[in-house]
Residue, then its C-alpha position, 0 to 999 in steps of 0.5 A: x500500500x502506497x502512502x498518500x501525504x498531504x506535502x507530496x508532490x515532485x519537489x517533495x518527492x526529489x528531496x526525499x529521494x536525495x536525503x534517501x541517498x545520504x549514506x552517512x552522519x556527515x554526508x547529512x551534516x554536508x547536505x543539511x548545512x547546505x539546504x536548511x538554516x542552523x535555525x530550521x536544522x536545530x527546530x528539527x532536531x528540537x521537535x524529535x527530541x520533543x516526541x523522544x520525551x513524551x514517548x518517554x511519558x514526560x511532563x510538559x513542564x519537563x519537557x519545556x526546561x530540558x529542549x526549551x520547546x514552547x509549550x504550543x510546539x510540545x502539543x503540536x507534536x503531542x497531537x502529531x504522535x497521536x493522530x499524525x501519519x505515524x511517522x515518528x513512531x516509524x522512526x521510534x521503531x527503527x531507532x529502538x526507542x519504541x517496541x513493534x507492536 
């Protein structure tokens, strides 16, 4: 079964086929430095260690004084886990975070 995404489209499709390419953690430090901001590159990161805490059953509170998320930006990713295209728990699975259910 094909996923259908509200994002694709062939812009989106040949980005992803390019970050599928990477090989390596610094051939993802070379092209991400390149295409995102430090801003956009940390924001990402920022918003995995966010879902990383509240798969970990972590407060809201503890949460914002650890990543310095805002509390709007912890639900949003909060109602992502929840009700979103199940993409962090794909990568929760693939990184050993979470169980297969």
């Amino acid at each position: 079964m094909e996923y259908n995404s509200k994002i694709q489209n062939s812009q989106t499709d040949g980005f992803f086929e390019a970050v599928l390419k990477l090989e390596n953690m610094e051939e993802c430090y070379r092209f991400f430095e390149d295409i995102c901001t430090v801003k956009e590159i940390q924001a990402i990161a920022q918003r995995l260690e966010v879902a990383k805490l509240l798969v970990a059953k972590k407060t809201y509170n503890q949460i914002e004084l650890e990543t310095g998320a805002s509390t709007a930006t912890i639900s949003r990713i909060n109602r992502s886990l929840n009700y979103g295209a199940d993409g962090y728990k794909l990568i929760f699975k693939k990184l050993g975070i979470i169980e297969e259910e």
